[in-house]
Gaussian input, Z-matrix of N, CA and C with variables (Angstrom, degrees):
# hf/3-21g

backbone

0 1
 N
 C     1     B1
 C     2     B2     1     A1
 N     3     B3     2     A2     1     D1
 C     4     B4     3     A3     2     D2
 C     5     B5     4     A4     3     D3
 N     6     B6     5     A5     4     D4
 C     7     B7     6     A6     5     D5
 C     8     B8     7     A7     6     D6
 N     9     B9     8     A8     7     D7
 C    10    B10     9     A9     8     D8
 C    11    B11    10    A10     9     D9
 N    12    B12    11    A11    10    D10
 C    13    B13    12    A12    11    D11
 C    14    B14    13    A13    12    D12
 N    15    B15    14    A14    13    D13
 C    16    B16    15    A15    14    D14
 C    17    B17    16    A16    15    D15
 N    18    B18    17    A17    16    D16
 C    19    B19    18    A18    17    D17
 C    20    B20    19    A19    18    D18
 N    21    B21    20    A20    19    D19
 C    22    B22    21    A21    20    D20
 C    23    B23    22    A22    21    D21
 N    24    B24    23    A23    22    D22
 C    25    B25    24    A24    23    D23
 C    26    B26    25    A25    24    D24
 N    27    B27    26    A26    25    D25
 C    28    B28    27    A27    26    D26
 C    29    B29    28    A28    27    D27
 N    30    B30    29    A29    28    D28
 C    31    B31    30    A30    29    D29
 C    32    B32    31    A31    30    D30
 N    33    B33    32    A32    31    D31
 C    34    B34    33    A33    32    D32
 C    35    B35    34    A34    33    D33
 N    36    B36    35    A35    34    D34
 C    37    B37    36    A36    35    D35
 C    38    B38    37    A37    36    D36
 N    39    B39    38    A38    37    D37
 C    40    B40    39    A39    38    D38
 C    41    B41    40    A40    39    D39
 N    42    B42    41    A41    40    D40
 C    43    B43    42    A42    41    D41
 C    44    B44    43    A43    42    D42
 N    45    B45    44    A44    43    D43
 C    46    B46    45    A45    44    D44
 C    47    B47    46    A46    45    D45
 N    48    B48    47    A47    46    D46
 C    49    B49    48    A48    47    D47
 C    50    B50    49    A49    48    D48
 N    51    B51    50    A50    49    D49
 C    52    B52    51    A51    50    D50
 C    53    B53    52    A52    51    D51
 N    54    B54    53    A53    52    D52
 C    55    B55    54    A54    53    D53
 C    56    B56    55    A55    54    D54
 N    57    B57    56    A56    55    D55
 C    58    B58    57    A57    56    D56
 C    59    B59    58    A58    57    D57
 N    60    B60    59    A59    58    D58
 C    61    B61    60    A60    59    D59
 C    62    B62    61    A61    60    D60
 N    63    B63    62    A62    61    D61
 C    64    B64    63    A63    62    D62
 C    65    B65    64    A64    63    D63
 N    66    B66    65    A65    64    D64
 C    67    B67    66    A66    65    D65
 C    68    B68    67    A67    66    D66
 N    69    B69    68    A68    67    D67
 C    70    B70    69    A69    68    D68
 C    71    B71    70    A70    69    D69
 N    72    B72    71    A71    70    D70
 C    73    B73    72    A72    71    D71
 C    74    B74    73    A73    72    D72
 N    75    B75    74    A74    73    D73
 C    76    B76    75    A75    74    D74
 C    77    B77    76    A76    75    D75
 N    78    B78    77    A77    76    D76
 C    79    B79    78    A78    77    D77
 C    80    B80    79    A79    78    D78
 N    81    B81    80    A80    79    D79
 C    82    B82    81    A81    80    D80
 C    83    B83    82    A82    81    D81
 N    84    B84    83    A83    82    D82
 C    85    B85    84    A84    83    D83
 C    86    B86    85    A85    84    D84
 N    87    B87    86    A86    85    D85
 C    88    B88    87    A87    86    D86
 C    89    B89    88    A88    87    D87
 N    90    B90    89    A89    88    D88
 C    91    B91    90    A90    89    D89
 C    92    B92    91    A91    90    D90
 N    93    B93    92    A92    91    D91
 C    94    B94    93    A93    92    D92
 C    95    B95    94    A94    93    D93
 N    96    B96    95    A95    94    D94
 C    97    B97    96    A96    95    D95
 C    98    B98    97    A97    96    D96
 N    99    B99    98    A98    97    D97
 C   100   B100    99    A99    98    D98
 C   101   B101   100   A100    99    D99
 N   102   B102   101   A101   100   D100
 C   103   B103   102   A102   101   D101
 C   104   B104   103   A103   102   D102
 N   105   B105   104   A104   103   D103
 C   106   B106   105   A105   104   D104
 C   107   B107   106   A106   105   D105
 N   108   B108   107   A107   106   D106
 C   109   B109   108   A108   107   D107
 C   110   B110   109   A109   108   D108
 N   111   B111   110   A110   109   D109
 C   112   B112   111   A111   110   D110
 C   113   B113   112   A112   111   D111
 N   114   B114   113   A113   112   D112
 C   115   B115   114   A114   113   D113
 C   116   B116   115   A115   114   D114
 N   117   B117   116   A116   115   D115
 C   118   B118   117   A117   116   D116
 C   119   B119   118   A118   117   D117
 N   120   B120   119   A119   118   D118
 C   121   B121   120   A120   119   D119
 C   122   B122   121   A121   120   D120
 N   123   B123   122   A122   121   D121
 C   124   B124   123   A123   122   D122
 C   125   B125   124   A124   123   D123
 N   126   B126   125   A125   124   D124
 C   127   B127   126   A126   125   D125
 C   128   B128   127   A127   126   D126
 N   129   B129   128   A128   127   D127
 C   130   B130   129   A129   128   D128
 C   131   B131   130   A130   129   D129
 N   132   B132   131   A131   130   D130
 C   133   B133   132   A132   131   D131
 C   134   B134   133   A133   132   D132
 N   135   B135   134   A134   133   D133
 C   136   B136   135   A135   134   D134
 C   137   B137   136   A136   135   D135
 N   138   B138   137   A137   136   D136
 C   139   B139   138   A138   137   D137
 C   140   B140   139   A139   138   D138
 N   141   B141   140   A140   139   D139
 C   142   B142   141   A141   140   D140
 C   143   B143   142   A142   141   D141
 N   144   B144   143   A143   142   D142
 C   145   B145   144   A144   143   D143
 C   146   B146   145   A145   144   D144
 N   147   B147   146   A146   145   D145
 C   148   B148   147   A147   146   D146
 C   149   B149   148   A148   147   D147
 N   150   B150   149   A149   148   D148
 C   151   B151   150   A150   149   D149
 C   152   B152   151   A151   150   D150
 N   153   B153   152   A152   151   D151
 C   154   B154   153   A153   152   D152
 C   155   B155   154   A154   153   D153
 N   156   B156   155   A155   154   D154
 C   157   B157   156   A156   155   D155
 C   158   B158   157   A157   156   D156
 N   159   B159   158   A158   157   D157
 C   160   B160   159   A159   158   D158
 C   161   B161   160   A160   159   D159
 N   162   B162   161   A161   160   D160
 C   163   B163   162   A162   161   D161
 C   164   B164   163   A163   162   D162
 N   165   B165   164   A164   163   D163
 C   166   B166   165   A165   164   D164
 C   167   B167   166   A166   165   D165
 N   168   B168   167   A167   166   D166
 C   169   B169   168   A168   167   D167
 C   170   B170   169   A169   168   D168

   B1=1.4417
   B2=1.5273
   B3=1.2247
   B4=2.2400
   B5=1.3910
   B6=1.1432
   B7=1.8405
   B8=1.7050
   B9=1.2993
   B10=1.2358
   B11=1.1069
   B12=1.4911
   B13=1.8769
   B14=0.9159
   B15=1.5848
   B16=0.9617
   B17=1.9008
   B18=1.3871
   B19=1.4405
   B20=1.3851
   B21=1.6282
   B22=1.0485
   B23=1.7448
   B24=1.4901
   B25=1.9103
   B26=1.4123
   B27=1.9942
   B28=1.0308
   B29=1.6610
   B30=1.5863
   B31=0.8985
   B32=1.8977
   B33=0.9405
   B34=1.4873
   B35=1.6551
   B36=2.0747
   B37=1.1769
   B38=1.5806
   B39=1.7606
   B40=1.4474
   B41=1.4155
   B42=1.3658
   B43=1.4760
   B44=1.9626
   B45=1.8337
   B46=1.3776
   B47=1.3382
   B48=1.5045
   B49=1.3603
   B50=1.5001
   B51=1.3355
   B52=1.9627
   B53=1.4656
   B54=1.1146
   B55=1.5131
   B56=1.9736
   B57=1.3671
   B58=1.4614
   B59=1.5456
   B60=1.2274
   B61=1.1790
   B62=1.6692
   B63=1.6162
   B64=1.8152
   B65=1.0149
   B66=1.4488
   B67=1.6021
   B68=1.4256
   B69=1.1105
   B70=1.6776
   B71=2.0985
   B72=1.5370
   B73=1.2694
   B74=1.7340
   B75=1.3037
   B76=1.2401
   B77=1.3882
   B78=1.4307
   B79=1.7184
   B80=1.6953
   B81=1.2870
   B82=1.4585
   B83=1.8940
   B84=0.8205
   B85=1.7382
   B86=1.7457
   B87=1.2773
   B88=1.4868
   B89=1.8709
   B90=1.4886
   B91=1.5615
   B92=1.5667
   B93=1.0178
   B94=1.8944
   B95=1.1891
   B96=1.4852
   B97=1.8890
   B98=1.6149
   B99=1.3451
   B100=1.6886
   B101=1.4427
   B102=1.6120
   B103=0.8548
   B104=1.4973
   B105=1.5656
   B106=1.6267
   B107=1.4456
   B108=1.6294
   B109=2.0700
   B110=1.3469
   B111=1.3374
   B112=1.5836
   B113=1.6008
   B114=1.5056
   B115=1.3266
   B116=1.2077
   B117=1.4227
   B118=1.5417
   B119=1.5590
   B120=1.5290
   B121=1.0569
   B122=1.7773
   B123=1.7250
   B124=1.4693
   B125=1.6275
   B126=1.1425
   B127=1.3156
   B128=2.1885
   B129=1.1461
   B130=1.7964
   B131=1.0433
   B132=1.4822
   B133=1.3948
   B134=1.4342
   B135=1.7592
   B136=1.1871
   B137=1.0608
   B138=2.0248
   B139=1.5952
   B140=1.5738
   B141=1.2091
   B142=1.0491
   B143=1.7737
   B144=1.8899
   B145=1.4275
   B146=1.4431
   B147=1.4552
   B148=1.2057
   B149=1.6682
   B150=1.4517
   B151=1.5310
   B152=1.5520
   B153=1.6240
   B154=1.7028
   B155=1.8813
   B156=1.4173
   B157=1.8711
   B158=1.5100
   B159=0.8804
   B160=1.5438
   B161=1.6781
   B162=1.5983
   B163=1.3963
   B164=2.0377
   B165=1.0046
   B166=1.5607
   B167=1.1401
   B168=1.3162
   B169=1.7545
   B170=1.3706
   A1=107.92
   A2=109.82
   A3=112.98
   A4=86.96
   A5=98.99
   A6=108.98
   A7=97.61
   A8=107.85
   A9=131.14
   A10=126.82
   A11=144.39
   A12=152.09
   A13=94.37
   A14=117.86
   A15=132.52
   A16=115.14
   A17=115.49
   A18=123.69
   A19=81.29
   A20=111.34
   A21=119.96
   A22=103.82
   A23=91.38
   A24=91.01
   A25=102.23
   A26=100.87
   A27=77.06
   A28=119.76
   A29=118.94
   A30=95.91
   A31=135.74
   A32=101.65
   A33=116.44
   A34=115.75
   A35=91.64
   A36=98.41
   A37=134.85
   A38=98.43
   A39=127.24
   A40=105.26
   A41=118.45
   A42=131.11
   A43=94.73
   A44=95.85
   A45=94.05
   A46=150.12
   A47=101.59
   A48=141.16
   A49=108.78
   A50=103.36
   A51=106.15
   A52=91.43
   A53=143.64
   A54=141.25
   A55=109.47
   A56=98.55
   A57=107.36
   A58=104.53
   A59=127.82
   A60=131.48
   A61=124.24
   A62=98.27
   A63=103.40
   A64=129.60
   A65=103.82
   A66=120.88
   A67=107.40
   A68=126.54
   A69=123.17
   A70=101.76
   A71=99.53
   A72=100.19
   A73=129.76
   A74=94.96
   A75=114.49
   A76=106.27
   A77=118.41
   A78=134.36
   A79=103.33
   A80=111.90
   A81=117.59
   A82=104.74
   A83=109.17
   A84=137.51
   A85=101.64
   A86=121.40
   A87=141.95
   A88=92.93
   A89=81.92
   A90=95.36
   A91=99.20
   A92=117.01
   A93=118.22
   A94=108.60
   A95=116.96
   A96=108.30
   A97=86.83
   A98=89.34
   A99=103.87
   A100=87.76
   A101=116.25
   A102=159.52
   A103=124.87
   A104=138.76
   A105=132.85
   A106=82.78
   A107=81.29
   A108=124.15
   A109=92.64
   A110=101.39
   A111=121.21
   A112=113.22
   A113=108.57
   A114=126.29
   A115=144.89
   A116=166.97
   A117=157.73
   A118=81.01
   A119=113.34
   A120=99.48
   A121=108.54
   A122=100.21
   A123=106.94
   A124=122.96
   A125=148.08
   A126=116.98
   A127=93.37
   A128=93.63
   A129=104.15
   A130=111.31
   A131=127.49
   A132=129.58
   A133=121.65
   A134=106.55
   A135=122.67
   A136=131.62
   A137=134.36
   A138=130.65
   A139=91.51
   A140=132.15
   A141=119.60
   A142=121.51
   A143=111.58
   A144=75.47
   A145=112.26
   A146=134.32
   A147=133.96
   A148=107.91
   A149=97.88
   A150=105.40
   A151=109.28
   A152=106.35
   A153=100.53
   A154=118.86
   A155=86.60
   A156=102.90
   A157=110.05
   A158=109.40
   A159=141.40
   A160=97.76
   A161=124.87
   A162=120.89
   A163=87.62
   A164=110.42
   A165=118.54
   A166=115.58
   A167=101.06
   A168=123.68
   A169=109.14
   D1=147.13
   D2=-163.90
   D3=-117.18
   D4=133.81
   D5=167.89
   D6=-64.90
   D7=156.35
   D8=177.95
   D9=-129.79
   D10=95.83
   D11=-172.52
   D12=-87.75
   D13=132.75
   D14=158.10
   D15=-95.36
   D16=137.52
   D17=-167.00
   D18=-102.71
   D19=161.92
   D20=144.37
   D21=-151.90
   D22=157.46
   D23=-162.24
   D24=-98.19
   D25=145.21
   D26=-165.01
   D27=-95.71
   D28=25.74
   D29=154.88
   D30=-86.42
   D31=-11.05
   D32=132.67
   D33=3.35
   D34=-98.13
   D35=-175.58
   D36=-56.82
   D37=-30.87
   D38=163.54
   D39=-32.22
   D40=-67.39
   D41=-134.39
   D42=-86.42
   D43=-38.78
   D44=162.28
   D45=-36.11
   D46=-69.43
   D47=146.76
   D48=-17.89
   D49=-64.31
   D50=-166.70
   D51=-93.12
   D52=-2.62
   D53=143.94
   D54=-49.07
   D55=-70.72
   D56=-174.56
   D57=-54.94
   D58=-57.93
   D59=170.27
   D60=-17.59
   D61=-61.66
   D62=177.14
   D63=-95.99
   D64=12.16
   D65=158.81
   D66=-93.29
   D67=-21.16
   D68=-177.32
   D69=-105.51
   D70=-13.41
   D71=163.48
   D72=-68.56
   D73=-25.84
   D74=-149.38
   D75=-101.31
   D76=-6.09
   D77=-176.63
   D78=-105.38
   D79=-24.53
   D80=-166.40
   D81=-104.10
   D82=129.19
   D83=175.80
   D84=-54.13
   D85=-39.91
   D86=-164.46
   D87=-106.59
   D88=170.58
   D89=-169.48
   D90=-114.92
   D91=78.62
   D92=171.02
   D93=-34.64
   D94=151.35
   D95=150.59
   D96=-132.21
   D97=166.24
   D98=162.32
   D99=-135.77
   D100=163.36
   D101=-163.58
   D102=-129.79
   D103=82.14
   D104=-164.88
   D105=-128.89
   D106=121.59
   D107=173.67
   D108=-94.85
   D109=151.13
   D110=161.65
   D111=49.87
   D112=53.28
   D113=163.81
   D114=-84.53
   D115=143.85
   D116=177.26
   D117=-91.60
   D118=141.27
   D119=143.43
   D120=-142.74
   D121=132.20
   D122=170.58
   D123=-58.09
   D124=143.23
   D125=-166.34
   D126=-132.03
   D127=-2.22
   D128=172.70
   D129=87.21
   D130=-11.53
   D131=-162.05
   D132=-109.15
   D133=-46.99
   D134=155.18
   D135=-70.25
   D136=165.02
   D137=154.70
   D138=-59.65
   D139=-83.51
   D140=-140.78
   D141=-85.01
   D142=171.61
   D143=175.57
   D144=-119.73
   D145=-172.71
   D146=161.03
   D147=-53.74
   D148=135.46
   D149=177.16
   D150=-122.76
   D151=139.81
   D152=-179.90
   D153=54.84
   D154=50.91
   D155=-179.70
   D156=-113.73
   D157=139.98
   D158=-179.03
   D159=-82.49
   D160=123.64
   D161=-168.55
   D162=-135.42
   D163=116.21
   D164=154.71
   D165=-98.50
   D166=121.34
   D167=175.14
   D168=-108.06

């Protein structure tokens, strides 16, 4: 039996993330932020990605 990793991309998690976000935006009267330190972020456009980025949601 072969071990198996699962990848997941991260714009993926990105797209997730700002999914969950405007659904929990969208219940609240106030304007939440979150704040994610020490992020990759894929941005779809470029080869490479942002490394060690600061993402406000």
């Amino acid at each position: 039996m072969t071990n198996m990793r699962m990848s997941i991309c991260p714009a993926v998690v990105v797209a997730a993330v700002f999914g969950f976000s405007a659904a929990v935006q969208a219940q609240d009267e106030e304007d939440p932020q979150t704040l994610f330190t020490n992020v990759h972020v894929f941005d779809g456009v470029n080869e490479q990605r942002i490394e060690n980025a600061s993402v406000l949601v």
